[in-house]
C-alpha positions as CSV (number, residue, x, y, z in Angstrom):
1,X,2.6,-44.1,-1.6
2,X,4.7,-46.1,-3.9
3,X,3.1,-49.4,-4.2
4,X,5.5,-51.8,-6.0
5,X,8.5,-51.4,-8.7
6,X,9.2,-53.9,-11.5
7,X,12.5,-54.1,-13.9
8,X,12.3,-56.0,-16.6
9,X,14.9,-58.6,-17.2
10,X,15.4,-60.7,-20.2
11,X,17.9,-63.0,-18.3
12,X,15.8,-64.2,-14.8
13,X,19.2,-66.1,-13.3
14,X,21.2,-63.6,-14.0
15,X,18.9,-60.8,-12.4
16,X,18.3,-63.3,-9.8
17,X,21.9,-63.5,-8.8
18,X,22.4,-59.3,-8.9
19,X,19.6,-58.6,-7.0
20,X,19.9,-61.5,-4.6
21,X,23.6,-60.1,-3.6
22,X,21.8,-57.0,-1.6
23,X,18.1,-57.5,-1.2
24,X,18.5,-59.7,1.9
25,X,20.6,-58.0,3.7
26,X,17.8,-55.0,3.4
27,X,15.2,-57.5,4.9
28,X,13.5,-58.5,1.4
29,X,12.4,-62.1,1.3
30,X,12.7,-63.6,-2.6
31,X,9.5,-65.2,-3.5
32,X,10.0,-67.2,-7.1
33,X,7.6,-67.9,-9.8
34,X,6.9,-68.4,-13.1
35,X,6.0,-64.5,-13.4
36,X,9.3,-63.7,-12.0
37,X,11.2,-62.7,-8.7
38,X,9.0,-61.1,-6.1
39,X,10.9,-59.2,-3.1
40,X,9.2,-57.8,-1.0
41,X,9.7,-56.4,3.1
42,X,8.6,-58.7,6.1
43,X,5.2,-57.5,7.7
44,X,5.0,-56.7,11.5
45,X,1.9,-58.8,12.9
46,X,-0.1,-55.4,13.4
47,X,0.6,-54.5,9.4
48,X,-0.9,-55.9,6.4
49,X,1.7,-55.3,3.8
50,X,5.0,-53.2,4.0
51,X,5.4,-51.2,0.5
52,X,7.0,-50.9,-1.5
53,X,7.6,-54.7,-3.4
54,X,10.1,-55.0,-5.8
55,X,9.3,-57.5,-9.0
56,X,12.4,-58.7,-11.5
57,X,9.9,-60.0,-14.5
58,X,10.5,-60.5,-18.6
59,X,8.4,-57.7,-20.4
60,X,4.7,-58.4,-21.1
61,X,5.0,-57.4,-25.1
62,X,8.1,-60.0,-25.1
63,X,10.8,-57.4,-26.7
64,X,13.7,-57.0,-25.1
65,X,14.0,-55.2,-21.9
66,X,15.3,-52.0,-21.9
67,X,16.5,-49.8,-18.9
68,X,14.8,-46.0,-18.9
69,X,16.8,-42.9,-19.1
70,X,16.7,-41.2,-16.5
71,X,15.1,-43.6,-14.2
72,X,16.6,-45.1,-10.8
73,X,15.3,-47.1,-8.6
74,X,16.7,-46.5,-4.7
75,X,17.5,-49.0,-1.8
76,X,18.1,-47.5,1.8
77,X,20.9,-49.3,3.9
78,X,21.6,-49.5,7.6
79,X,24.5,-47.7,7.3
80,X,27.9,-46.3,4.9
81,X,29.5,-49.7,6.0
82,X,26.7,-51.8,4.6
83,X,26.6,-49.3,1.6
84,X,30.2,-50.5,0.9
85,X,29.9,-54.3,1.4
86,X,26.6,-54.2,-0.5
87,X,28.0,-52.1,-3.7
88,X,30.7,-54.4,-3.7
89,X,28.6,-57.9,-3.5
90,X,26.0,-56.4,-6.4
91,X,29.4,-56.1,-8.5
92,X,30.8,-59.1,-7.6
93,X,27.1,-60.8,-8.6
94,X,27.2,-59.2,-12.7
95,X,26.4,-55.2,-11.9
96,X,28.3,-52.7,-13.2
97,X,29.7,-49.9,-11.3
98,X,27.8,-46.2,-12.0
99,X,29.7,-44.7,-9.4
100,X,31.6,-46.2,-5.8
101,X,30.4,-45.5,-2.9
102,X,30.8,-42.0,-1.3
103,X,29.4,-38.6,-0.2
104,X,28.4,-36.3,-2.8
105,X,28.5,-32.7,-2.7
106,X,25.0,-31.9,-4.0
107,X,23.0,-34.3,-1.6
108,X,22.6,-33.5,2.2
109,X,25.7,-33.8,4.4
110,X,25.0,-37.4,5.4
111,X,23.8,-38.9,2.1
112,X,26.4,-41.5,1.5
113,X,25.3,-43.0,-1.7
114,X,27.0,-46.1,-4.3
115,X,25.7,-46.7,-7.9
116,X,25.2,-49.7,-9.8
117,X,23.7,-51.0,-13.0
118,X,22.1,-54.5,-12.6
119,X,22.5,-57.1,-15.6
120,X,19.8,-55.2,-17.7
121,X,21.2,-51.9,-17.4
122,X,18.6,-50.5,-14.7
123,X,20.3,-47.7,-12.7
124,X,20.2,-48.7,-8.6
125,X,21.2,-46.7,-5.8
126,X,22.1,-48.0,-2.5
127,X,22.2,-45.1,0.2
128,X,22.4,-44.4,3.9
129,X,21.3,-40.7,5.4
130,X,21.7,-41.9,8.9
131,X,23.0,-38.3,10.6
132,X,24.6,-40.9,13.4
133,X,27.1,-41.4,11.5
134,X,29.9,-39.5,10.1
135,X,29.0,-36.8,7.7
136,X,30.9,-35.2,4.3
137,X,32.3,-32.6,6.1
138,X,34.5,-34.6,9.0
């Protein structure tokens, strides 16, 4: 199991403000320090800790931060409407669009997916697969 994610981010406000435009509305509470941003899913009372966190931090050597190639990191929504409304408030908060919201043909028939890079160039997804819904093919 996954156990936590960090991005780097030489700008904290500005990653703050990206990051902040979706995350709650996926149930991650922000917890601020001087190490970073810290979000990270609620715990039911019979759970210890719900993985995996998410951490927004500057770079430990102190060069720039730099976004990997290839590399993506993948937030489930509730459903293709919040997929929409989400995409759109992570754009309106600095990201950059890497692709709108929408089925794609090589994924599953109810993987309805939107891409964004935040501030530092880090490649996000923010998906739905719930087979509730409508799928690609009507």
């Amino acid at each position: 199991m996954i156990a936590y994610v960090t991005v780097g981010a030489d700008d904290i406000a500005r990653a703050k403000r990206f990051y902040s435009a979706f995350l709650p509305a996926l149930d991650y509470a922000l917890k601020e320090g001087p190490e970073g941003l810290s979000y990270a899913l609620p715990a039911a009372p019979e759970q210890s800790v719900v993985l995996p966190d998410f951490y927004v931090k500057p770079t430990f050597d102190g060069h720039p931060a730099s976004a990997g190639n290839g590399a993506m990191i993948a937030f489930e929504a509730h459903s293709q409407s919040q997929v929409r409304v989400l995409h759109a408030a992570a754009l309106a908060a600095g990201g950059l669009d890497e692709g709108q919201p929408g089925f794609r043909a090589s994924y599953g028939p109810h993987f309805y997916v939107g891409y964004l890079r935040d501030p530092q160039g880090n490649k996000i997804a923010l998906f739905s697969n719930n087979p509730v819904e409508p799928g690609r093919d009507g």
